[in-house]
C-alpha positions in Angstrom: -11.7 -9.5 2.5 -14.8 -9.6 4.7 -14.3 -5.6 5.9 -14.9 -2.8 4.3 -13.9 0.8 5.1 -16.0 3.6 4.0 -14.0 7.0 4.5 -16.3 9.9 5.4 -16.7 13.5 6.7 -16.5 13.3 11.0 -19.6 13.5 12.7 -21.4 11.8 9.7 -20.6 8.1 10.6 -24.2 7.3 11.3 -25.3 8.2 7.8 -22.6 6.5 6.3 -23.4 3.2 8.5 -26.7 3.5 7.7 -26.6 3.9 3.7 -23.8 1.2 3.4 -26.1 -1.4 5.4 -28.9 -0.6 3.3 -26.6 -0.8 -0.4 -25.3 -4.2 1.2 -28.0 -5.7 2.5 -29.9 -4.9 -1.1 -26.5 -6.7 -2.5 -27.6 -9.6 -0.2 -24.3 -8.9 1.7 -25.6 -9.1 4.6 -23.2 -8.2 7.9 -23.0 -5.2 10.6 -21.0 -1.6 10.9 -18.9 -0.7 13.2 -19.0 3.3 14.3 -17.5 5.8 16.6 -18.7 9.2 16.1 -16.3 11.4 15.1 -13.9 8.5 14.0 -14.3 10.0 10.1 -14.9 6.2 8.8 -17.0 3.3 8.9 -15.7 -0.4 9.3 -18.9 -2.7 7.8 -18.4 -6.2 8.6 -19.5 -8.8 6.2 -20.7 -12.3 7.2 -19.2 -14.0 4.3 -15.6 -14.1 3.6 -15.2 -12.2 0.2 -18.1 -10.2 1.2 -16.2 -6.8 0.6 -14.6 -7.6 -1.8 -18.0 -7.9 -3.8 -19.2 -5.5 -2.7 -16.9 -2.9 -4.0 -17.5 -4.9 -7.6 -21.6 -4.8 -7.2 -22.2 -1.3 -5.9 -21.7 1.9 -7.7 -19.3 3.9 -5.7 -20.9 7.2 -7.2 -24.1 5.9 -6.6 -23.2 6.3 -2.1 -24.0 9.8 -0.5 -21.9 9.7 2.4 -18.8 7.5 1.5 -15.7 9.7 0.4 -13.5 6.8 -0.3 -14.0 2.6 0.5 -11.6 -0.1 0.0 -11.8 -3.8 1.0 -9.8 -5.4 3.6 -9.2 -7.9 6.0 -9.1 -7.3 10.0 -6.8 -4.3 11.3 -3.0 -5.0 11.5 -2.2 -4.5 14.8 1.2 -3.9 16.6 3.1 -3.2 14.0 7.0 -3.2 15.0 8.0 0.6 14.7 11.6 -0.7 13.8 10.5 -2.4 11.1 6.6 -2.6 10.1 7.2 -2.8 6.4 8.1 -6.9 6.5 4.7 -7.5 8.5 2.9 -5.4 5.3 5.1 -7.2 2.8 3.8 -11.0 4.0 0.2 -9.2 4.6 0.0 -7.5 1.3 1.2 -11.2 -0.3 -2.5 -12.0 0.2 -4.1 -9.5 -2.1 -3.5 -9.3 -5.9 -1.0 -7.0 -7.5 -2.0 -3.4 -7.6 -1.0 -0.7 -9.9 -0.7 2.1 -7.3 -0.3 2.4 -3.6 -2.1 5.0 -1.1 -1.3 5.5 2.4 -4.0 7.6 4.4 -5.7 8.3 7.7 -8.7 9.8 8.3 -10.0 13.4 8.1 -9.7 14.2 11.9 -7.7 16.5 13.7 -6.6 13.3 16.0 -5.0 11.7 12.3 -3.2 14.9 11.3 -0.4 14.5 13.5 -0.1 11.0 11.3 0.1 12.9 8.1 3.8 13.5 8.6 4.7 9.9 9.3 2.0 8.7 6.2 4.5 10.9 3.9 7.6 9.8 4.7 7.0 5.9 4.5 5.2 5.6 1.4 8.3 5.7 -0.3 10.0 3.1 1.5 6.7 1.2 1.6 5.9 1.3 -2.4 9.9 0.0 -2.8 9.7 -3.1 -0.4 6.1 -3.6 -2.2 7.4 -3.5 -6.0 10.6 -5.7 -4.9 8.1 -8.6 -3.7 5.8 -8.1 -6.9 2.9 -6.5 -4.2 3.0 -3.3 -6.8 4.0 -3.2 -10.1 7.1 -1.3 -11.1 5.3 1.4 -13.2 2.7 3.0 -11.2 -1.4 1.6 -13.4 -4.7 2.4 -13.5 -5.1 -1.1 -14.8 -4.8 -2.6 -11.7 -6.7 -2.5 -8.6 -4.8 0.4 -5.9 -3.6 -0.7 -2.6 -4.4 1.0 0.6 -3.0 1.4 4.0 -5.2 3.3 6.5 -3.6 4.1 9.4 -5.4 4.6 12.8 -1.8 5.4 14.7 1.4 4.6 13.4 1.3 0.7 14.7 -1.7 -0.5 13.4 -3.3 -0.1 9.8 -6.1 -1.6 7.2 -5.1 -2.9 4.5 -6.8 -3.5 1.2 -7.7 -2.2 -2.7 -10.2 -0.5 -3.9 -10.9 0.0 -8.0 -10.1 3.0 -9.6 -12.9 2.8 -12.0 -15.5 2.3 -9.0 -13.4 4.9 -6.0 -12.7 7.8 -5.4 -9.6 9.1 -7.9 -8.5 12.0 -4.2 -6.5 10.7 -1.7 -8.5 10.3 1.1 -11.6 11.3 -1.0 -10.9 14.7 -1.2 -11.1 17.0 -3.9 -9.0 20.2 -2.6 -10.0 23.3 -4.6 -8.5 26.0 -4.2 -10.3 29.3 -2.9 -10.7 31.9 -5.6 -9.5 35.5 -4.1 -12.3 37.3 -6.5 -15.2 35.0 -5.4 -18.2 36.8 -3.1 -17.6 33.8 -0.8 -16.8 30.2 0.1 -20.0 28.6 -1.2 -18.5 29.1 -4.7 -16.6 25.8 -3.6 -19.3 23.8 -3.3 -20.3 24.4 -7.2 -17.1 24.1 -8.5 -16.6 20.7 -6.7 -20.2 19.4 -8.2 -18.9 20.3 -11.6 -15.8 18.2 -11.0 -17.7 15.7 -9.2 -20.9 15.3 -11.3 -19.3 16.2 -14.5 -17.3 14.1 -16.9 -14.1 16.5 -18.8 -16.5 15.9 -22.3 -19.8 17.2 -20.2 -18.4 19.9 -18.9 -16.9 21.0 -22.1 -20.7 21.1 -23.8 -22.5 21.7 -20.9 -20.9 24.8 -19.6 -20.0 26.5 -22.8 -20.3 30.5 -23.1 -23.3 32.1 -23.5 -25.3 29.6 -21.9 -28.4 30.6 -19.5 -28.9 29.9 -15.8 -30.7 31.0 -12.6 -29.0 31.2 -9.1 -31.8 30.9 -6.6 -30.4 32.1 -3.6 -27.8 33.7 -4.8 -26.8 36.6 -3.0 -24.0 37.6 -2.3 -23.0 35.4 -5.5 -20.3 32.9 -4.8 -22.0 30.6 -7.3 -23.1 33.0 -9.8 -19.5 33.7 -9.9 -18.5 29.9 -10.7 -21.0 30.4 -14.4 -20.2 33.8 -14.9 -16.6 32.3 -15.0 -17.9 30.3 -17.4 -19.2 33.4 -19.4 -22.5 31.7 -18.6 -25.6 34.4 -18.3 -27.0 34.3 -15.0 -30.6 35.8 -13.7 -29.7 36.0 -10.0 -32.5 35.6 -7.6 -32.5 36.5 -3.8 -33.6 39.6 -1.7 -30.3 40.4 -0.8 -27.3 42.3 -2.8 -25.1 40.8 -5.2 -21.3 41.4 -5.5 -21.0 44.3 -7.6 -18.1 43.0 -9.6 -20.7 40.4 -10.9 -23.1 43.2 -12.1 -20.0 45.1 -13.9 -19.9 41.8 -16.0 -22.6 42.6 -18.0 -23.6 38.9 -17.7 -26.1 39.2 -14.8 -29.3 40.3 -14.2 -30.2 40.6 -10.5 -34.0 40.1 -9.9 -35.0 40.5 -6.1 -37.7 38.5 -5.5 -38.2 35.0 -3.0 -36.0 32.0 -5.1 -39.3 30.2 -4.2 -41.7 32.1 -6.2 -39.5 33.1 -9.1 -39.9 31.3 -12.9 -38.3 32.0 -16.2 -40.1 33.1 -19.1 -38.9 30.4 -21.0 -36.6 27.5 -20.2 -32.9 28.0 -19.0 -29.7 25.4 -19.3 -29.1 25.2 -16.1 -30.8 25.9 -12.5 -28.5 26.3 -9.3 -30.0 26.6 -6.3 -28.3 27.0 -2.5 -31.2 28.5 -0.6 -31.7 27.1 3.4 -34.9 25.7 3.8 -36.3 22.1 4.6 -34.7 19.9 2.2 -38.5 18.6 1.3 -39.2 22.5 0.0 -36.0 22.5 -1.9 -36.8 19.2 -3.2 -39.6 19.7 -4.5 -38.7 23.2 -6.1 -36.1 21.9 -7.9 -38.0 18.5 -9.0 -41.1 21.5 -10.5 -38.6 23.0 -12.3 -37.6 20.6 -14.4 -41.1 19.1 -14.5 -42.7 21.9 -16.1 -40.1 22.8 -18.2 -38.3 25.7 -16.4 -34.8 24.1 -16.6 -32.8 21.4 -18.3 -30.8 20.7 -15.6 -30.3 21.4 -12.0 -27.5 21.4 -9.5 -29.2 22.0 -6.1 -28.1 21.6 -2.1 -30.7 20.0 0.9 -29.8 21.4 4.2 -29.8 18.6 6.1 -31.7 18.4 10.2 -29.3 17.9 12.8 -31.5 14.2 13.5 -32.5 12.0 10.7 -30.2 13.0 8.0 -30.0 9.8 5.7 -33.9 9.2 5.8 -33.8 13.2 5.2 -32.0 12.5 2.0 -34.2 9.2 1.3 -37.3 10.9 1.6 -36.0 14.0 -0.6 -34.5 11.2 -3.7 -38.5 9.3 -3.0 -39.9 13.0 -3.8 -37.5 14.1 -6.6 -37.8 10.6 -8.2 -42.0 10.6 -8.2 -42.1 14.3 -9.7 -40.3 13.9 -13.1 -41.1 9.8 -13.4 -43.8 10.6 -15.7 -41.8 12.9 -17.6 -41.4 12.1 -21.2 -37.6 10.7 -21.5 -35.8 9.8 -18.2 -34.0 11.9 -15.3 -31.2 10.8 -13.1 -30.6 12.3 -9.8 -27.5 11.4 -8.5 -26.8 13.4 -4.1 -23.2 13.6 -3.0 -22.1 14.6 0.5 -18.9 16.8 -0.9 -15.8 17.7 0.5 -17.1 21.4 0.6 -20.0 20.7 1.9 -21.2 20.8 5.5 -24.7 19.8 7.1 -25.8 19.3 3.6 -25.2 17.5 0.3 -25.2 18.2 -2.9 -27.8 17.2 -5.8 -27.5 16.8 -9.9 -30.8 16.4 -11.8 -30.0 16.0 -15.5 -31.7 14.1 -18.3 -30.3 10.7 -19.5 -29.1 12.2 -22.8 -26.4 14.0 -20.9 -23.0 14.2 -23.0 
């Protein structure tokens, strides 16, 4: 397994490229990427056989920005016989160890949606043929590693394993919320999917619990206020603009007009949340002096990325981030995750080590 596919959002295969040659090269993994803009996935090459494959040990999949999903593989299966492309997989799949689970995807472009359809109906078949020549086991694990099967068109696939314990737990990578009727507006996605995201089921029990404090900066019209007020979290809401005024009638918000740059508590809050517009070095640093001097414990913020230069913009804000609170007493983690509900931006978590 010298190949390894790194799922991604279209348009971002550069940045993906980019970060996974820089993680593998650092691994001493050395190889090349393969890109096509637009392709929605990123084919890096290793040099050594078994390079992927240790890769997707050594690296921390939560740890990569860009990368929705990866899994280890071999070179592309190509002409598959459309009568009958399960026996080719069968003797292919022979080659990998026994998984616990098997996926069948394509990628996140309009191109691969008229493959959905065909992905559906043969995982079924697929996954039967698989367990009857011990490729999967017969109860579906977690143990195990999971197979994959990434189609490109419906005669030629990848396939390999990824760990579930180091992957993405989505199909394809993506967490689908649902869109909450009541919310002011779509950006309440983007919190809700950094709680899921950042957030372990203990932390967000005891670190979202009712009557918590937070500030929205930005937060008109109040599509994440509305994710912590749902949380019967109090919110000082801070922007120029109008809020919703079903988020006023909930007697948990206070709505303070005034530029989300210049505003500070009066004494420190549990949480910060900030999705202002601005240079992702201004927002980095805002968020970074917040929890430097004490004005938050912990902060879930987005950098709006430039149309050139996005990965080093994201390098350059994690260098500026990481230099403000190292001498703070204790340690912070920053972890920055392009999300499904995210666009030309990604989405940050600054949170002390002691985090549930």
């Amino acid at each position: 397994m010298d190949h390894l596919i790194l799922y991604c959002r279209p348009g971002f295969e550069s940045e993906t490229a980019a970060e996974i040659s820089d993680q593998a090269q650092l691994a001493g993994e050395f190889g090349y990427a393969k890109t096509q803009s637009g392709d929605g996935y990123v084919c890096y090459v290793c040099q050594q056989p078994g390079g992927a494959h240790r890769l997707i040990k050594l690296l921390a999949f939560s740890k990569m920005v860009f990368a929705r999903q990866w899994l280890a593989c071999g070179e592309r299966i190509d002409e598959l016989p459309a009568k009958d492309r399960i026996t080719t997989l069968v003797a292919a799949a022979k080659q990998l160890p026994q998984c616990g689970e098997l996926v069948i995807e394509t990628a996140d472009t309009n191109d691969a949606k008229q493959l959905a359809t065909f992905c559906k109906k043969f995982t079924s078949p697929c996954a039967a043929a698989f367990r009857r020549a011990g490729v999967l086991t017969q109860r579906r694990t977690s143990k195990l590693p999971r197979l994959h099967l990434f189609f490109q068109d419906s005669s030629s696939a990848y396939m390999g394993i990824s760990y579930p314990e180091n992957s993405s737990p989505n199909p394809m990578g993506i967490m689908r919320l649902k869109y909450p009727s009541k919310a002011p507006s779509r950006s309440t996605l983007k919190l809700e999917e950094a709680w899921h995201t950042f957030l372990s089921l203990k932390d967000r029990e005891h670190l979202l619990e009712p009557g918590m404090t937070a500030v929205d900066l930005g937060a008109a019209p109040g599509g994440w206020t509305w994710q912590l007020v749902k949380k019967h979290i109090r919110v000082t809401a801070v922007d120029n603009g109008p809020m919703e005024q079903s988020l006023m009638d909930s007697g948990l918000v206070t709505h303070v007009r005034e530029d989300g740059f210049a505003y500070r508590p009066n004494k420190t809050v549990d949480w910060m949340v900030c999705d202002i517009a601005d240079q992702p070095s201004k927002v980095a640093r805002l968020a970074a002096d917040w929890v430097a001097n004490g004005g938050c414990r912990r902060a879930v913020f987005n950098l709006k990325l430039p149309m050139k230069k996005r990965y080093q913009a994201v390098v350059d804000a994690r260098e500026t981030i990481e230099t403000l609170v190292t001498d703070l007493p204790g340690h912070y983690i920053l972890d920055v995750k392009h999300l499904y509900h995210d666009r030309e931006e990604v989405t940050c978590y600054l949170r002390p080590t002691d985090t549930v």
